[in-house]
DOKERO-997088 format. One record per residue (C-alpha): residue in one letter; residue number from 1; x negated, y, z. Coordinates in Angstrom, 2 decimals. Each point is the difference from the previous one (the first is absolute). Example, Ala and Ser with C-alpha at 12.3 -4.5 7.8 and 13.67 -1.06 7.14 Angstrom:
<bamis>
[bami 'A',1,[-12.30,-4.50,7.80]]
[bami 'S',2,[-1.37,3.44,-0.66]]
</bamis>
This chain:
<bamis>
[bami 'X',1,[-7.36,18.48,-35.10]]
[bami 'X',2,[-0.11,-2.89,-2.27]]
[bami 'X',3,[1.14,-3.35,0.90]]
[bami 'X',4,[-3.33,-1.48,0.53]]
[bami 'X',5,[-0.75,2.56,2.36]]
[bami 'X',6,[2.88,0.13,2.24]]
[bami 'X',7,[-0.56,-4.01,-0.41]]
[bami 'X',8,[-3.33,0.69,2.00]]
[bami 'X',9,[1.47,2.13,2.01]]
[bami 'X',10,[2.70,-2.42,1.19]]
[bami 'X',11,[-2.95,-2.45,0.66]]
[bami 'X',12,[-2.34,2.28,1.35]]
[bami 'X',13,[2.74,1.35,2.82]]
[bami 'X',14,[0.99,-3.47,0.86]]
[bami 'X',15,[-3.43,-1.64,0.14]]
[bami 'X',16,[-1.00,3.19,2.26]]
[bami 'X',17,[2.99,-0.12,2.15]]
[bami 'X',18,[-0.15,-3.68,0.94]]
[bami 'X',19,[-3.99,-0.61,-0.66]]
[bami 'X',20,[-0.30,-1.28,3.71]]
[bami 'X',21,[3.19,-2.25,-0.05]]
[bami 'X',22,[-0.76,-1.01,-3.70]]
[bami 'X',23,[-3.37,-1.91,1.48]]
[bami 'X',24,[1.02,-1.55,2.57]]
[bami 'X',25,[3.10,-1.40,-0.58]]
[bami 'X',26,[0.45,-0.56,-4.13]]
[bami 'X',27,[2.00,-2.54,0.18]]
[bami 'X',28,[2.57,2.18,1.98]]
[bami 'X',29,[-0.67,2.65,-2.87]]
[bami 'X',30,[0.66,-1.99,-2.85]]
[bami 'X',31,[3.48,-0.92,1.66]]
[bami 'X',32,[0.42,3.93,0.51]]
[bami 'X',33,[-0.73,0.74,-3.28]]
[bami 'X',34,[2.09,-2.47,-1.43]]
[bami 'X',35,[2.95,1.21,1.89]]
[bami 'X',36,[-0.88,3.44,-1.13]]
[bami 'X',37,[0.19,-0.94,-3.86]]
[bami 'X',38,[3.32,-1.66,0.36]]
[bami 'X',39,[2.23,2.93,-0.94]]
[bami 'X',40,[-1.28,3.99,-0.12]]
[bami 'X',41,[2.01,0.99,3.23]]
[bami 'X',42,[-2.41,-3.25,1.30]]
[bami 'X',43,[-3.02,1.75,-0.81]]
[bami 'X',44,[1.45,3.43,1.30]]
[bami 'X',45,[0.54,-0.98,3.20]]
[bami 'X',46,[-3.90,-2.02,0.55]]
[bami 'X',47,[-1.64,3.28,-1.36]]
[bami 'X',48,[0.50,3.05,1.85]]
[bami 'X',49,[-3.51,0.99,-0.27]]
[bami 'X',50,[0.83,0.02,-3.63]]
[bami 'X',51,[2.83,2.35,0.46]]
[bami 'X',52,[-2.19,2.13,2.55]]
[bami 'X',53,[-2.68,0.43,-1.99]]
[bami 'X',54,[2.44,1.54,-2.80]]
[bami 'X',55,[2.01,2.10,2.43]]
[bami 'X',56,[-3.41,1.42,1.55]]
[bami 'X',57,[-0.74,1.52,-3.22]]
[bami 'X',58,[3.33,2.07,-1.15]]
[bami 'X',59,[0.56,3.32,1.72]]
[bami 'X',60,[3.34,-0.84,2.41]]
[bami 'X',61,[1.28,3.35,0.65]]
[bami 'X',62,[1.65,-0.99,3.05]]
[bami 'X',63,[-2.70,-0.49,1.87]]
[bami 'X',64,[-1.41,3.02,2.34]]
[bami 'X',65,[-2.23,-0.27,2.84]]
[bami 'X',66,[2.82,-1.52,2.49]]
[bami 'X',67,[1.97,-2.30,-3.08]]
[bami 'X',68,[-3.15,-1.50,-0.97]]
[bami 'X',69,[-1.01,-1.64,3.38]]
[bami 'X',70,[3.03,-1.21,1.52]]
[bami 'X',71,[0.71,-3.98,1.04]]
[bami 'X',72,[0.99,-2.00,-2.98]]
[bami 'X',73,[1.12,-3.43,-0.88]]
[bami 'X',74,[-2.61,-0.64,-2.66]]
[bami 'X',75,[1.86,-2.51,-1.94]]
[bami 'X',76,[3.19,0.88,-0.16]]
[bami 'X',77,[2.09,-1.81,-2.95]]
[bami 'X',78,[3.39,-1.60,0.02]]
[bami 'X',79,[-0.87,-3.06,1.40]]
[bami 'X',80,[-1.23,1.53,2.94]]
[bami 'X',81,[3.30,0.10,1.79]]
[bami 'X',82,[1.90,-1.90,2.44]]
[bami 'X',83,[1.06,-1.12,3.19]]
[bami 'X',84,[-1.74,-0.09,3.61]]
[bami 'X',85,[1.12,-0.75,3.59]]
[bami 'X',86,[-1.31,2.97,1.41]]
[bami 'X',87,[-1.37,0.25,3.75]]
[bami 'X',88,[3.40,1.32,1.15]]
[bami 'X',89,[1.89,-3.33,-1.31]]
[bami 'X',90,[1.57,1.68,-2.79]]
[bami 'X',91,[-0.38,-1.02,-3.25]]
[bami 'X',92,[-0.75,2.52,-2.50]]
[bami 'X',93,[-0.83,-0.06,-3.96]]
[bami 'X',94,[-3.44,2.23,-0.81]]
[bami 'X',95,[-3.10,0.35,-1.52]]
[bami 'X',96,[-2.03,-3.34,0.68]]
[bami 'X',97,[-3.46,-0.44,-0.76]]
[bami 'X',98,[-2.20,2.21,2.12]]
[bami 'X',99,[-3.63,-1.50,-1.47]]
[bami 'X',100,[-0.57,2.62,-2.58]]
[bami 'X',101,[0.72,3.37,2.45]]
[bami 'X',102,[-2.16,2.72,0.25]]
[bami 'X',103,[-0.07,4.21,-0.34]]
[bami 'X',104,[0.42,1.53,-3.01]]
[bami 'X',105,[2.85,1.67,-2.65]]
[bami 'X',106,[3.47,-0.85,0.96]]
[bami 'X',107,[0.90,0.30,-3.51]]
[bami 'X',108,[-2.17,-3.00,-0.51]]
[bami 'X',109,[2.45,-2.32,1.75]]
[bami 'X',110,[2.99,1.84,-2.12]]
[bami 'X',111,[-2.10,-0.58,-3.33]]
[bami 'X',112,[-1.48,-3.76,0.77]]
[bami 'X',113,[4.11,-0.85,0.97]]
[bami 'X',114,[1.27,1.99,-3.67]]
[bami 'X',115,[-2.45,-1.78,-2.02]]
[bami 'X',116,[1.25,-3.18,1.49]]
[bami 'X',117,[3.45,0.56,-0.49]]
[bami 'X',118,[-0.80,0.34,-3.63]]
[bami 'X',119,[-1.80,-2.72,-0.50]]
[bami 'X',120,[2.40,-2.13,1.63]]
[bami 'X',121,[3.00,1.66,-2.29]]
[bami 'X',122,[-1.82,-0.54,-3.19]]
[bami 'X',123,[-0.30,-3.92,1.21]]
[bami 'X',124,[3.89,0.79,0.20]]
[bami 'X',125,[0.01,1.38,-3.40]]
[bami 'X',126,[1.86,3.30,1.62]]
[bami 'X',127,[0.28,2.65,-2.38]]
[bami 'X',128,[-2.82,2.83,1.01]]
[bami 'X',129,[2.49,2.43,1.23]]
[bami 'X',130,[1.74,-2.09,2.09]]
[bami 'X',131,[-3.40,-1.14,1.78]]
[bami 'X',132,[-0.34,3.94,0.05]]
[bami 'X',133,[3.00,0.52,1.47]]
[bami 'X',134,[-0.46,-2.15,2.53]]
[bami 'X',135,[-3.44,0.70,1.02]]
[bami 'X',136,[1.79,3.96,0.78]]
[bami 'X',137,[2.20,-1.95,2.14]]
[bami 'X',138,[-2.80,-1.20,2.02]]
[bami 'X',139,[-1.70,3.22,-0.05]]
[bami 'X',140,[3.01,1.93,1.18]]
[bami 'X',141,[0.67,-2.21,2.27]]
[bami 'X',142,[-3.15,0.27,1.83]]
[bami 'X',143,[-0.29,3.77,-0.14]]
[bami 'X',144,[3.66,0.30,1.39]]
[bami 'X',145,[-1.20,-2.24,3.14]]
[bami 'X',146,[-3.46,2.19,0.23]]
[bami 'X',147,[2.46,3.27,0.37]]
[bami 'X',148,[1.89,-2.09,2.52]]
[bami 'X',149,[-3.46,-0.63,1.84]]
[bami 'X',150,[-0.41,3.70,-0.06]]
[bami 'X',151,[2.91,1.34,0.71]]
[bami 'X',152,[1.41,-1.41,2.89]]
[bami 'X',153,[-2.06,-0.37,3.63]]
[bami 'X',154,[1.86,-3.46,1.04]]
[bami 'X',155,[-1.92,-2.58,0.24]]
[bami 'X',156,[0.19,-1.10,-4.15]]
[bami 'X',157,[-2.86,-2.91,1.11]]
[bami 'X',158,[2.93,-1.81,1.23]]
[bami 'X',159,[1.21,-0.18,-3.68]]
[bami 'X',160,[0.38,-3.54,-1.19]]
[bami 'X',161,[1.55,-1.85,-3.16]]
[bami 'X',162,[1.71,-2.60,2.64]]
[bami 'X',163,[3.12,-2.31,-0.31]]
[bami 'X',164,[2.31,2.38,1.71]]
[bami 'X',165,[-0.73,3.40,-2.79]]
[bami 'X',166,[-1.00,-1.85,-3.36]]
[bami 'X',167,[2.08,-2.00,-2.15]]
[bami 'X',168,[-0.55,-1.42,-3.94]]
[bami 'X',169,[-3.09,-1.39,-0.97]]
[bami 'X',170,[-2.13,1.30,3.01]]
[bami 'X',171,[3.02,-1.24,2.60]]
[bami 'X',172,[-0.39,-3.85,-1.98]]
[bami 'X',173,[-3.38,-0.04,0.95]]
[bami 'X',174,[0.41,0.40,3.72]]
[bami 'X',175,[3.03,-2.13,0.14]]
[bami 'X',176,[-2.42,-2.60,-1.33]]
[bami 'X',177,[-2.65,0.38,2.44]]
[bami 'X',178,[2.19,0.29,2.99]]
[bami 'X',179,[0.72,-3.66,-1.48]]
[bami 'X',180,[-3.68,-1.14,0.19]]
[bami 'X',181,[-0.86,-1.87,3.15]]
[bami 'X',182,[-3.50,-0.71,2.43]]
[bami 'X',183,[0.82,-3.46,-0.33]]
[bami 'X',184,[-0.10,0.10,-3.61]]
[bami 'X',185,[-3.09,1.46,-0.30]]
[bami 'X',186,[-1.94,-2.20,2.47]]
[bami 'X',187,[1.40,-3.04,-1.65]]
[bami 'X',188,[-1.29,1.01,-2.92]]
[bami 'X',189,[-3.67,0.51,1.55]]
[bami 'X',190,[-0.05,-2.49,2.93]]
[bami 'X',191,[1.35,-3.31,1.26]]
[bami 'X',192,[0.42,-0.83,3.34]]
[bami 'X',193,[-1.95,-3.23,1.51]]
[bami 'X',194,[-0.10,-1.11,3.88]]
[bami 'X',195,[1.90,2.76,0.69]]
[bami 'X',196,[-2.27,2.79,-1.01]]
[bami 'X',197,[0.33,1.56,-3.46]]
[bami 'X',198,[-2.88,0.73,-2.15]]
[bami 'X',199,[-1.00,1.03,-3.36]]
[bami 'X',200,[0.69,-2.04,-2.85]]
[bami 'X',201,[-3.65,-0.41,-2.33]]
[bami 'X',202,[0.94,0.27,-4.48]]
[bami 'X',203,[-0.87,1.98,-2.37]]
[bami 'X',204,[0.29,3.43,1.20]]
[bami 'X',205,[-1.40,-0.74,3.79]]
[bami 'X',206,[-3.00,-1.85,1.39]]
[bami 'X',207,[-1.04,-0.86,4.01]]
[bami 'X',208,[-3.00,1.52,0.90]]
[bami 'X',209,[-3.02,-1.93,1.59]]
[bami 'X',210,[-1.22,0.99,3.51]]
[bami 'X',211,[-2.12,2.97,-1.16]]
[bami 'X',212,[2.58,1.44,-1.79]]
[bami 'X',213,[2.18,-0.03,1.84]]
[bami 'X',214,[-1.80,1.13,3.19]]
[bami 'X',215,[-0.62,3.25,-2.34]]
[bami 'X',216,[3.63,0.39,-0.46]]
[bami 'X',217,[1.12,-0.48,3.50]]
[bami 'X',218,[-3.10,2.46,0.84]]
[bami 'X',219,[1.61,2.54,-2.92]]
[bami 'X',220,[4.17,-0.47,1.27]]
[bami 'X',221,[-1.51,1.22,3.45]]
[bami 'X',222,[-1.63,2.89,-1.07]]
[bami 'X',223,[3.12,0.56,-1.68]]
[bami 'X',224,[2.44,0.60,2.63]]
[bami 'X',225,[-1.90,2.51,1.49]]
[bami 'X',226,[1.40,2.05,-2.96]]
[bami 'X',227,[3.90,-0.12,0.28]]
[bami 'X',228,[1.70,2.83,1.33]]
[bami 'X',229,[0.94,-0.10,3.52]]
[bami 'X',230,[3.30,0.66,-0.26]]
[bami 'X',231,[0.36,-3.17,-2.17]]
[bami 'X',232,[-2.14,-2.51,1.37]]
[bami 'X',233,[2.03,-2.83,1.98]]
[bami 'X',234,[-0.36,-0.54,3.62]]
[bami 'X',235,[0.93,-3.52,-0.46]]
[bami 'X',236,[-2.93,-2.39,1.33]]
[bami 'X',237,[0.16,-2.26,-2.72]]
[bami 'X',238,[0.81,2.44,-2.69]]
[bami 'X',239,[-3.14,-0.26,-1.71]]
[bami 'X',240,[-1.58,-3.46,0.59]]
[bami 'X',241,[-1.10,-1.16,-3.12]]
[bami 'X',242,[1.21,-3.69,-1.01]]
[bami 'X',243,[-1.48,-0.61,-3.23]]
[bami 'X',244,[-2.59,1.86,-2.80]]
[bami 'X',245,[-0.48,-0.73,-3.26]]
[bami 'X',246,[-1.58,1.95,-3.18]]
[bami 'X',247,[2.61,1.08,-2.64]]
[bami 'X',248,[0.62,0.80,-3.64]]
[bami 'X',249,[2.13,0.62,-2.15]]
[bami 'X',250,[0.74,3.90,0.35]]
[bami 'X',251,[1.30,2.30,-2.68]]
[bami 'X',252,[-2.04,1.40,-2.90]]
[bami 'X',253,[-1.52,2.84,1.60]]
[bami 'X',254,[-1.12,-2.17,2.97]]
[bami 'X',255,[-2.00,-2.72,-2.28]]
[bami 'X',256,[-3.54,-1.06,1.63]]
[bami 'X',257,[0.51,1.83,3.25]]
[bami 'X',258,[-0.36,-2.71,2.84]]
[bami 'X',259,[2.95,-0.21,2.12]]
[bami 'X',260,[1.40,-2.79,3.21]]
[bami 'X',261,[3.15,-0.42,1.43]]
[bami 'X',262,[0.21,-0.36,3.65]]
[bami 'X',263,[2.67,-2.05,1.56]]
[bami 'X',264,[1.37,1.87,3.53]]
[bami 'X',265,[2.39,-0.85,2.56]]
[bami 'X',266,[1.72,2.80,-0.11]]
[bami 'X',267,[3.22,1.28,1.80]]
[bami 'X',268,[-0.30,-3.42,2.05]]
[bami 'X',269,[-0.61,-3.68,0.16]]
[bami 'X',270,[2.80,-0.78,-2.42]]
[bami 'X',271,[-1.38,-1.91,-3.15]]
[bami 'X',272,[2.55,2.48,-1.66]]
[bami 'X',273,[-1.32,3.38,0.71]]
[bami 'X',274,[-3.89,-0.73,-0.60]]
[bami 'X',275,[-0.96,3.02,-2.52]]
[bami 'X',276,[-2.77,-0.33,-2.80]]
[bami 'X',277,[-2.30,3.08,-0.18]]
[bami 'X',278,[-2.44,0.50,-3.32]]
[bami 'X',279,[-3.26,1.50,0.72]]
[bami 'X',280,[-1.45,0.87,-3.29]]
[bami 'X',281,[-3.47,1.86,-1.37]]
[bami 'X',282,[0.67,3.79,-0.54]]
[bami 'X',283,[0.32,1.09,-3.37]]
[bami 'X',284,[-1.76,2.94,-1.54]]
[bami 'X',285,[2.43,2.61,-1.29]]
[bami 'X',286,[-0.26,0.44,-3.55]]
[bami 'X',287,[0.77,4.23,0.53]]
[bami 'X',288,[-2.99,-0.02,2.59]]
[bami 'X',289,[-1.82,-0.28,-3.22]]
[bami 'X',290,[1.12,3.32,-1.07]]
[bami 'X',291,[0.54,1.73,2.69]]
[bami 'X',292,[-3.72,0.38,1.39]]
[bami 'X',293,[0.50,2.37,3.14]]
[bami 'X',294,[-2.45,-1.26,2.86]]
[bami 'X',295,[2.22,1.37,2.70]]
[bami 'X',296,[2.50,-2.86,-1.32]]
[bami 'X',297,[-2.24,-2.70,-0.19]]
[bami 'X',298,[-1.86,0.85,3.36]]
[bami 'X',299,[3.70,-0.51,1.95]]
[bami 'X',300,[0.27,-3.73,-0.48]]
[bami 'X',301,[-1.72,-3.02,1.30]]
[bami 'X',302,[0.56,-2.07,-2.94]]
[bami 'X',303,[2.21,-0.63,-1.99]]
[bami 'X',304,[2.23,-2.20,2.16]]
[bami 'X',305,[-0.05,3.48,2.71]]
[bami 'X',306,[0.97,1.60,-3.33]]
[bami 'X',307,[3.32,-1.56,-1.30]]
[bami 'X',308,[1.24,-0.52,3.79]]
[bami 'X',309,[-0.43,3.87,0.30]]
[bami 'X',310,[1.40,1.05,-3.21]]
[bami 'X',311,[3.28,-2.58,0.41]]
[bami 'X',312,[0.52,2.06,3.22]]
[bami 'X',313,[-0.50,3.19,-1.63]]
[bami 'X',314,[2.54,-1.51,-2.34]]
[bami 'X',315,[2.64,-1.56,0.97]]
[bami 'X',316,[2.02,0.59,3.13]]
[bami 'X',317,[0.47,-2.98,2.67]]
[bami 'X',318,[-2.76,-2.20,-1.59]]
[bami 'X',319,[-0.31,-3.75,0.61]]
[bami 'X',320,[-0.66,-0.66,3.79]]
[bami 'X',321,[-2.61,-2.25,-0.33]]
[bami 'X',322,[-1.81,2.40,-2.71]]
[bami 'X',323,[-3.86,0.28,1.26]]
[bami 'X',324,[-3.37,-0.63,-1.10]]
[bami 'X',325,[-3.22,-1.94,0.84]]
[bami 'X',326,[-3.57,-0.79,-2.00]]
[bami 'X',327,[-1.63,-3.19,-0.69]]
[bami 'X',328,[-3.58,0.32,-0.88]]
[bami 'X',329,[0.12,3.43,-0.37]]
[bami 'X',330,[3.46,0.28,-2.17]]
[bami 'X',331,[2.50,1.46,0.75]]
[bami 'X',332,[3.38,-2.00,-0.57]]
[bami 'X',333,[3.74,0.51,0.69]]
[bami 'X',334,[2.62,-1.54,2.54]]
[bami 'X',335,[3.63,-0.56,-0.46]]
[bami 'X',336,[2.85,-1.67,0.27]]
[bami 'X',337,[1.06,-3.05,-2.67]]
[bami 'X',338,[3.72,1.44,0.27]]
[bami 'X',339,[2.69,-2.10,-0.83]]
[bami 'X',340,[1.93,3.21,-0.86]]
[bami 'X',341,[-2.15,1.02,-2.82]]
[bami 'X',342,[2.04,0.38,-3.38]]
[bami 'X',343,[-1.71,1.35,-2.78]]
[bami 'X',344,[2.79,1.83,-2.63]]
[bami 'X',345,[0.25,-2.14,-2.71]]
[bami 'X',346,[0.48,1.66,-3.39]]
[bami 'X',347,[0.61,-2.85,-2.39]]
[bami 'X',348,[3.77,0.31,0.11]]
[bami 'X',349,[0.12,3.86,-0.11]]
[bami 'X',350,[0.25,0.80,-3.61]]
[bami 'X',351,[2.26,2.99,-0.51]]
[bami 'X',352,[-0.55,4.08,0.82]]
[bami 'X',353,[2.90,0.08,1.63]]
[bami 'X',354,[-0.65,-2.84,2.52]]
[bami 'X',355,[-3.88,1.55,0.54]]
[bami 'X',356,[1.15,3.88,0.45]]
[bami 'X',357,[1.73,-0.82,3.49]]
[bami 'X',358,[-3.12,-2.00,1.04]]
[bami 'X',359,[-2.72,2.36,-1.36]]
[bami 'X',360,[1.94,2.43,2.01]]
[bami 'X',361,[-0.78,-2.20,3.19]]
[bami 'X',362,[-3.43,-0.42,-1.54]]
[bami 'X',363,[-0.83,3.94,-0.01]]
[bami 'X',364,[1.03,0.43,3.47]]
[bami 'X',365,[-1.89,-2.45,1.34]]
[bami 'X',366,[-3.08,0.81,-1.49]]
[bami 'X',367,[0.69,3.74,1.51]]
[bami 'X',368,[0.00,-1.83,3.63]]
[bami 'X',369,[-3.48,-1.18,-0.47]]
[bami 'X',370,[-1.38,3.25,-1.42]]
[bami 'X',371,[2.04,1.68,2.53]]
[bami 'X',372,[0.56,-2.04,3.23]]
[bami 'X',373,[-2.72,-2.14,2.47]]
[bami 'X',374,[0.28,-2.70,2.50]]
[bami 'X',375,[0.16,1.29,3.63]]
[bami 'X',376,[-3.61,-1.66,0.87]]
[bami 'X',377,[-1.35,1.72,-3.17]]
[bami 'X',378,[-3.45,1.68,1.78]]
[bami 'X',379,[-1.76,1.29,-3.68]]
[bami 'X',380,[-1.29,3.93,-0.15]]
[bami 'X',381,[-0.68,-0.10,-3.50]]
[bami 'X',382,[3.33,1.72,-1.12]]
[bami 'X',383,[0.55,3.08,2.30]]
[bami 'X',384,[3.23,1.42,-1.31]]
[bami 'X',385,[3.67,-0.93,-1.39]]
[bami 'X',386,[-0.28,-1.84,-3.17]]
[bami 'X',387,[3.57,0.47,-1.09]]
[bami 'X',388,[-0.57,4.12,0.62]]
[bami 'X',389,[-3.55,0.06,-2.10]]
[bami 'X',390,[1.79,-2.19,-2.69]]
[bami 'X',391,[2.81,2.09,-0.97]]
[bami 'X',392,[-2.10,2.85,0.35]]
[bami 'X',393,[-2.38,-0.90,-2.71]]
[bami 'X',394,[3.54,-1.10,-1.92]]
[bami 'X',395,[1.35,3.12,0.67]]
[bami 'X',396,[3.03,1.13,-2.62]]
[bami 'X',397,[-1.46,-2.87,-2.43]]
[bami 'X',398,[1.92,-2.52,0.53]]
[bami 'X',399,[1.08,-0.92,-3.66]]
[bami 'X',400,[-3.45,0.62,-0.96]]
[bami 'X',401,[-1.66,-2.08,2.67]]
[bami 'X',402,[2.65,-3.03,-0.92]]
[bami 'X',403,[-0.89,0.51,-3.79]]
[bami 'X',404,[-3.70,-0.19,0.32]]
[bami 'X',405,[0.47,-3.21,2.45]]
[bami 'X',406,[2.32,-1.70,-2.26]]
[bami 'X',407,[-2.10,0.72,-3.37]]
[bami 'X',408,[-2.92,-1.12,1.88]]
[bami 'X',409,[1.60,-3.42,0.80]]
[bami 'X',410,[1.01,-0.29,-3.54]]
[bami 'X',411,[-3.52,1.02,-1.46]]
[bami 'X',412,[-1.47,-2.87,2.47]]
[bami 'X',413,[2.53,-2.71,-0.31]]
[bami 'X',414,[-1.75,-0.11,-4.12]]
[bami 'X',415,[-3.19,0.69,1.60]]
[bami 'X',416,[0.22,-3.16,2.06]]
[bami 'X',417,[1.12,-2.37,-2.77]]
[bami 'X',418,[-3.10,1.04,-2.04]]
[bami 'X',419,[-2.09,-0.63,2.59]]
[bami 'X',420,[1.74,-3.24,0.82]]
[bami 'X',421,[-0.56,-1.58,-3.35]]
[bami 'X',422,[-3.88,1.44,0.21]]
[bami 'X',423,[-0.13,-1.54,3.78]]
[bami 'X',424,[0.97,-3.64,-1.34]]
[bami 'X',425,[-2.26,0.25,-2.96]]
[bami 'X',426,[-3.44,0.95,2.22]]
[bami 'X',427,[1.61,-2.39,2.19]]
[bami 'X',428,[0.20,-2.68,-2.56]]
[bami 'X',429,[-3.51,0.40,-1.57]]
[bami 'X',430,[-1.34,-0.15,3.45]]
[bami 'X',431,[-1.36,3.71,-0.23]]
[bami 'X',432,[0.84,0.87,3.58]]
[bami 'X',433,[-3.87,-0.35,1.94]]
[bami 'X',434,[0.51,-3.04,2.24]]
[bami 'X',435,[2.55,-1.04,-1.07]]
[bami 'X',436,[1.03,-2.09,-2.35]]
[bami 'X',437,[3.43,-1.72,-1.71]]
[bami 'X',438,[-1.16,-3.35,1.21]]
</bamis>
């Protein structure tokens, strides 16, 4: 393809994936897009449709009938990690970032994370076999925990990277949100006046007038309908709402979705244990777009139904407050503002030998999502083990099914900075429809 081409290409997929978004929010677009042309690994991680649309059209021989439709993360790349209170009270480093989840090749996940891992090591200027090298690490790693998954009928969903089994880089980043605290992270959203404490308005949050927020309050109690029973408080005042206002301010992938943060009392009527919970538009999984099996589509709600189901299906012990609601129709998430949350932080890991011991980490706990599910997980759509149809279709091939991974990542690590350069350029000349530099 020449580069023109593949330039339309990049524009067509992006203008295609985001058309609705792109008109009515622009302004929220152009700051997307501007984020996205900062750096290549930028522009990786706001165009997964990109990636899907490439991945759609290679023959992935790991993929059978079971393989090819299991749960997925969607957007799995090495940012993606880090820490969570989960609903037990333990704090546990994971996958984050649920928005993106749907059915499809479990390779996929492997691939999306490889490719990252490259890009990220040539912005380290690491020597191409050592990203190789370390991308097997990964790999192995997370085949080595899928065998565990398989071989063993204890209950692996109890598996957790936690402070009392990790140590190194992983073990840092738990230490460090064990050190986080509620007060901290309501003093840096609210102030307290006359005794009551409230949001605080700037930049990134906005009261609502009566109307809107009559639709919110309307939305929050459609929404607790939807958490589990066996994690919904009994406390009276556990959910009064104190405060609403609209929000901004999320992460690339999240640009233009309308979102509001509601203020609630929480454990009790101490100022210091009011918790913040983010109610934000559903987004539409970039894999959906690929992936075009009715039976898939036809289980969810919305989209908000949709990542609230596939986080269960993911992740074991899942946010307590985890639920969903619509607002005119929408569908949009719930959860928790946790002051636990601690994304890993790659800026001061340069070195192979300080990322082999955490890629390790990194591979296992991308097995637990493939392989393990929250206990109020309710989904039919996958019917069997995922960690048994995964090494089947693996089957002696190990070496060859860690080559073709790694090569891949490689191959689309280049592919990414080409279209990177291409993406700023259309962006530049204002030859993305709607959308201009401006």
């Amino acid at each position: 393809m020449t580069s023109s081409a593949r330039r339309q290409q990049v524009v067509d997929v992006l203008t295609a994936a985001f058309d609705d978004l792109l008109r009515t929010d622009p302004r929220g677009f152009r700051t997307k897009f501007r984020k996205m042309a900062a750096d290549p690994f930028a522009f990786y991680r706001g165009s997964a449709c990109l990636f899907y649309a490439d991945v759609a059209e290679i023959e992935d021989r790991w993929a059978d009938e079971r393989t090819s439709r299991v749960w997925i993360h969607g957007d799995l790349h090495a940012e993606n990690f880090g820490t969570y209170m989960n609903a037990e009270g333990l704090l546990v480093f994971d996958v984050n970032d649920f928005d993106e989840a749907y059915l499809g090749h479990f390779s996929w996940d492997l691939r999306r994370f490889v490719a990252s891992l490259a890009l990220m090591g040539w912005q380290k200027a690491l020597p191409e076999d050592d990203v190789r090298e370390t991308a097997a690490v990964y790999l192995r790693a997370y085949l080595d925990q899928v065998r565990r998954y398989d071989a063993t009928d204890d209950d692996l969903d109890e598996f957790a990277l936690r402070l009392d089994n990790t140590e190194g880089i992983v073990h840092t980043v738990l230490q460090a949100a064990r050190a986080s605290t509620r007060n901290g992270l309501l003093d840096s959203m609210t102030s307290v006046s006359d005794h009551e404490r409230r949001f605080v308005d700037g930049p990134t949050a906005r009261h609502l007038n009566a109307a809107e927020r009559s639709m919110v309050l309307a939305a929050f109690d459609r929404y607790l309908d939807t958490i589990p029973e066996s994690k919904r408080s009994a406390r009276r005042v556990y959910y009064d709402v104190k405060d609403v206002v609209a929000s901004t301010g999320f992460g690339i992938g999240s640009a233009g979705l309308p979102a509001y943060n509601v203020l609630i009392e929480g454990f009790n009527q101490a100022l210091e244990n009011d918790i913040v919970l983010s109610m934000k538009q559903g987004n539409h999984p970039a894999v959906s777009q690929v992936v075009r099996d009715q039976r898939i589509k036809d289980f969810f709600e919305h989209d908000g139904h949709r990542t609230v189901v596939s986080q269960r299906a993911l992740q074991a012990h899942t946010d307590q407050f985890l639920g969903w609601t619509t607002i005119d129709g929408t569908g949009f998430v719930v959860s928790e503002l946790s002051p636990y949350e601690t994304d890993l932080d790659w800026r001061d890991i340069t070195e192979p030998d300080e990322m082999a011991p955490l890629l390790e980490d990194l591979g296992r706990a991308t097995a637990k999502v493939h392989c393990a599910s929250d206990e109020d997980s309710d989904e039919e759509l996958v019917e069997f083990q995922t960690e048994e149809a995964i090494l089947a279709a693996i089957g002696e091939d190990e070496d060859a099914f860690v080559e073709d991974l790694v090569s891949f990542g490689m191959d689309y690590a280049d592919t990414v900075r080409e279209d990177h350069a291409l993406f700023v350029d259309a962006f530049r000349t204002g030859d993305i429809a709607g959308l201009s530099a401006t």
